[in-house]
N, C-alpha and C positions, 0 to 999 in steps of 0.2 A: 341342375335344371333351372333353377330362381336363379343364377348367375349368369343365365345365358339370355334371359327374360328383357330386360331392361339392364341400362346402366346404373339408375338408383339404386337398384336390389346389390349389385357389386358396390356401389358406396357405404350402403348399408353391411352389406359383409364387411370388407376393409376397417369401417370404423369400428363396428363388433371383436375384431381382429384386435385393433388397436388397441381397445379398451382391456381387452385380458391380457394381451401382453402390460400395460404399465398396470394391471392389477399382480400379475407373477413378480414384476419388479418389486414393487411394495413389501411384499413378503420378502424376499429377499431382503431388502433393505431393513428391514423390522430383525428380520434374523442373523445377519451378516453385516451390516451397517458399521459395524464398530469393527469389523477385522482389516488392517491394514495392508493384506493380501487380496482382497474381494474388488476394493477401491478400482482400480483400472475394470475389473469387467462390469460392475455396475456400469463406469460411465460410457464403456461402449453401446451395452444395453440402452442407455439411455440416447446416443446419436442416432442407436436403429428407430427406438420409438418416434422420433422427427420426421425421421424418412418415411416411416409407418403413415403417421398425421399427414403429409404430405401426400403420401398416396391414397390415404379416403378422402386427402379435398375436408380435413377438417376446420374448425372455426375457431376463434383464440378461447371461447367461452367454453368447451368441448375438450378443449388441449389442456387448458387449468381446472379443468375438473371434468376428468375422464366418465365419472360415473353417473353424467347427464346422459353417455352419449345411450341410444337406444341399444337395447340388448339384438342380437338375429332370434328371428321368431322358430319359435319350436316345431317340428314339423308338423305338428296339428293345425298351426296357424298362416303358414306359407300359403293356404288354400282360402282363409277368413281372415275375414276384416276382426281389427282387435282393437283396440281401445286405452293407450298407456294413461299412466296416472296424470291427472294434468294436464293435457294433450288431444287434438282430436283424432278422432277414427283414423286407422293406418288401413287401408288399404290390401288385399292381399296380392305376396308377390308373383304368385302363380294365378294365373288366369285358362280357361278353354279348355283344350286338350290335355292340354301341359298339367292341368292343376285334375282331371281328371285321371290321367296316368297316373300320378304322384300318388293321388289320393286313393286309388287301389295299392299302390305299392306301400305306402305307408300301413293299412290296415292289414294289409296280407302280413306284412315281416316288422313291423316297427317295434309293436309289445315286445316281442319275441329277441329281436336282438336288442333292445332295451335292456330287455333281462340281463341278458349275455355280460354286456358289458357289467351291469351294476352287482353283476356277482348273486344274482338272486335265484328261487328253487329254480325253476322255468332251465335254466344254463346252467345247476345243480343235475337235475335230472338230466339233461342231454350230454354232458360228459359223461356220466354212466353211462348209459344208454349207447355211447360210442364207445365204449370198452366193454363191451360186452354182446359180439354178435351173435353168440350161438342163439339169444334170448330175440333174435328180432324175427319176423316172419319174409323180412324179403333180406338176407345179407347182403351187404352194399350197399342197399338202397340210400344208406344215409349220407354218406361218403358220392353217390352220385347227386345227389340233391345239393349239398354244398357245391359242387362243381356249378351244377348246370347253373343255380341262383348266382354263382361269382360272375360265372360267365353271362347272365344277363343282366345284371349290372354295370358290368365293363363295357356289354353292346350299348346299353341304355348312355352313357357318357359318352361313349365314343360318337353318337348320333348324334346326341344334341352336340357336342363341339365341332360337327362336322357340316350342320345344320347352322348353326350361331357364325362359323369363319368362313365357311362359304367354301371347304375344304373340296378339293375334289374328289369326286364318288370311288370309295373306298368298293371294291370286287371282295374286297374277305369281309366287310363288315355285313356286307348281303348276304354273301356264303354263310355267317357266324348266322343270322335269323332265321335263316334256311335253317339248319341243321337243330338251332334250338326250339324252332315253330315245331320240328318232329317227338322232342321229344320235354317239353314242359308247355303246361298249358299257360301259363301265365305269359309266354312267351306270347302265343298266339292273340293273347287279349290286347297284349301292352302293341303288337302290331296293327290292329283293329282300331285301338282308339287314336294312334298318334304316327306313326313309323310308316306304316301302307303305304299313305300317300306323297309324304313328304322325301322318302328315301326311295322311292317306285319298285315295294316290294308288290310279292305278288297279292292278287287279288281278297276281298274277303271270300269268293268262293274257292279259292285253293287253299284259305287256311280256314279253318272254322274256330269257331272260340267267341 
């Protein structure tokens, strides 16, 4: 969604971009640097990183010392203004609607697959808890909830990319709102603050939420 916002916000991604790939280099380099086989795909690595630099529009001060360049804000901060070291106030990349949707979607699911990934109780507990249906009160339920949530993430990108290029109006991506406004509320909401008008779903009185 901040990709689709502004061009900055995709500068800022791209050099973010940048800067982790010649930090993965590094490490290699540190690790691998002296083997005589490694030699050729370092230095490809290294003509991509160019290409990279050239596609954020980076600066020669930026390029010799990657670790100026600004980090992408966390998703807590895509919505607020922040403050780097040294630096004045940034700005946030999501504004209105946009940063409105975001910011329920962040608080609803963010902790949560935070956890997931980082391997912590939270995604402890719920891989049990999916091996183990007889112990649940609605079976399926969980297994439908990852569905419906995939499936409105995928509507949510597909909207805005289709909103951002100017795409022509997709009949199944309405159909997919339809079908999810029935049966997840979050669907309903995330229709309500941003999607309704912009995509001409139906009314707030035909979906509540």
């Amino acid at each position: 969604m901040a990709l689709t916002a502004t061009r900055r916000a995709f500068l800022k991604f791209a050099a973010d971009g940048y800067r982790r790939a010649w930090e993965e280099l590094e490490v290699q380099r540190e690790i691998f640097g002296q083997r005589d086989n490694w030699q050729e795909w370092l230095a490809q690595i290294e003509g991509h990183l160019v290409i990279q630099a050239d596609w954020a529009q980076l600066d020669a001060a930026s390029r010799r010392n990657p670790r100026t360049i600004p980090e992408w804000p966390t998703p807590y901060y895509l919505t607020r203004a922040r403050k780097a070291k040294g630096a004045q106030e940034l700005s946030p990349l999501l504004t209105g609607n946009r940063a409105q949707l975001f910011e329920e979607a962040r608080r609803l699911w963010y902790s949560v697959l935070s956890s997931y990934a980082h391997q912590r109780s939270r995604a402890a507990q719920m891989a049990v808890f999916a091996n183990m249906p007889d112990e649940r009160d609605e079976p399926g339920a969980l297994e439908s909830n990852v569905i419906s949530q995939a499936m409105l993430f995928y509507a949510c990108i597909m909207s805005e990319l289709e909103i951002a290029v100017e795409m022509p109006a997709s009949v199944d991506l309405r159909v997919m709102w339809s079908l999810l406004s029935n049966v997840d509320e979050h669907a309903k909401r995330f229709i309500n603050i941003r999607y309704r008008k912009l995509l001409g779903l139906p009314g707030s009185d035909d979906i509540a939420g």
